[in-house]
VOGU-3710 file (C-alpha; in Angstrom, 3 decimals, decimal comma):
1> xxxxxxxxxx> 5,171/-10,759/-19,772  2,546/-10,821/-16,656  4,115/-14,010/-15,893  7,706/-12,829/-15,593  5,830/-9,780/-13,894  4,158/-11,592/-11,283  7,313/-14,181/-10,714  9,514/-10,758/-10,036  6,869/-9,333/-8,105  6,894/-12,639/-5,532
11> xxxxxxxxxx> 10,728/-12,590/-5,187  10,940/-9,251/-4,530  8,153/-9,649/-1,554  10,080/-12,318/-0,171  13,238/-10,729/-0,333  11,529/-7,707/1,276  9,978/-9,590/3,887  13,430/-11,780/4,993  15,251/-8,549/4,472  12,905/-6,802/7,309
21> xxxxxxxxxx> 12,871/-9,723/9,267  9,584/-9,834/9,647  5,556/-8,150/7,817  5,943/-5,872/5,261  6,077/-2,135/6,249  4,165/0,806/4,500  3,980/4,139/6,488  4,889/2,958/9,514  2,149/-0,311/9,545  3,260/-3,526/8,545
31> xxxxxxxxxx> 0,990/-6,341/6,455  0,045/-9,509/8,190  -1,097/-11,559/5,231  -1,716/-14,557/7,886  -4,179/-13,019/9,799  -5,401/-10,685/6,546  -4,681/-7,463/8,793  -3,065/-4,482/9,168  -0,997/-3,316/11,937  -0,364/0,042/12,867
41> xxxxxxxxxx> 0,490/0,828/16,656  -1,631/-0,634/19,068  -4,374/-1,406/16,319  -5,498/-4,491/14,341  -7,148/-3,603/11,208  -8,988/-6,528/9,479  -9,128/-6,590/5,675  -11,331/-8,464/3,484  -9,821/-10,817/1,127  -9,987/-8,384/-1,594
51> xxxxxxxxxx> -8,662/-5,237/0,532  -5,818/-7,633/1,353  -4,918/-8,652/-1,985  -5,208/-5,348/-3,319  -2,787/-3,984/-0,602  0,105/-6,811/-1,267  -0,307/-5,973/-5,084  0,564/-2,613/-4,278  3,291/-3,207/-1,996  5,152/-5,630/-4,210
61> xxxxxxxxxx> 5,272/-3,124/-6,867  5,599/-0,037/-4,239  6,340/3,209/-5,587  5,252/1,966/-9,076  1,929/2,375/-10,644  -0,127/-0,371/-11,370  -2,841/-0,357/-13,728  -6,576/-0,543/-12,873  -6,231/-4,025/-15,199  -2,895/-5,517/-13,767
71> xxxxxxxxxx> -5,458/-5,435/-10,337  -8,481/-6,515/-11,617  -6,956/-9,409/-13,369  -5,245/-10,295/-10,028  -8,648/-10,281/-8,073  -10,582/-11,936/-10,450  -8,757/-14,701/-12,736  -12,165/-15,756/-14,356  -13,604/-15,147/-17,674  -16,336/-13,758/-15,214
81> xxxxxxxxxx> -17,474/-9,990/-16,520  -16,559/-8,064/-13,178  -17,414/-4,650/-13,235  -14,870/-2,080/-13,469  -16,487/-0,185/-10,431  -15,517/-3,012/-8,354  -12,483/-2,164/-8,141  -12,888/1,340/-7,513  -15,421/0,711/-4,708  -12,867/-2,186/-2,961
91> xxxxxxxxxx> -9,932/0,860/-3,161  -12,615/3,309/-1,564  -13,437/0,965/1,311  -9,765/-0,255/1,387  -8,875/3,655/2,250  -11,764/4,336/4,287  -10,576/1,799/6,768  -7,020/2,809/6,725  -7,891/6,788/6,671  -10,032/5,250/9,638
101> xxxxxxxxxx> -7,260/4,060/12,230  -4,271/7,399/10,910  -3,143/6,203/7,695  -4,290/8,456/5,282  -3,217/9,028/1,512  -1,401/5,737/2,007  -2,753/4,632/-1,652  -2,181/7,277/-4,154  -4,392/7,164/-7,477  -2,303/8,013/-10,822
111> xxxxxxxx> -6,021/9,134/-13,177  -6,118/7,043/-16,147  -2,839/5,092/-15,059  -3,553/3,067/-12,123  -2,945/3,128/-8,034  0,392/2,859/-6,395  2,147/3,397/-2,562  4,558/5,527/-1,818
//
């Protein structure tokens, strides 16, 4: 089932992206997963590799929730304990430097269901 949900997740981003001709949009910025950055106007926000993986997830499944577990098994494949604060701090810092350069309440948290985009 994560499978299939990962498979549809891909096609859909492609489709998105050759449908748009181009990054995929979100509030008026668009995603460069090349150069792991957002761009919104004039600016060039960099994202860590975790802020930009976070980000894709929830643009592939945009306005859908996706659970705090669908993520953290995304981020970290490993049999690795990684500590569910993690997560929480790399969607903090993730905002923070959106909120930083205009885009605020870009990433929307459903309590006790997940995070999703709107």
């Amino acid at each position: 089932m994560v499978l299939n949900a990962k498979i549809q997740a891909v096609l859909r981003r492609i489709y998105e992206i050759s449908k748009a001709g181009g990054l995929p949009e979100f509030h008026g910025a668009r995603l460069n997963s090349g150069d792991a950055s957002v761009i919104y106007g004039e600016r060039h926000i960099e994202l860590t590799k975790n802020e930009l993986r976070i980000l894709q997830i929830l643009l592939d499944n945009k306005g859908r929730i996706v659970s705090r577990d669908d993520l953290m098994n995304a981020l970290w494949q490993s049999d690795l304990y990684v500590e569910e604060n993690t997560l929480t701090v790399n969607v903090a810092r993730l905002r923070k430097k959106l909120g930083e350069n205009g885009l605020t309440d870009v990433i929307v948290t459903k309590p006790g269901s997940g995070y999703m985009i709107v």
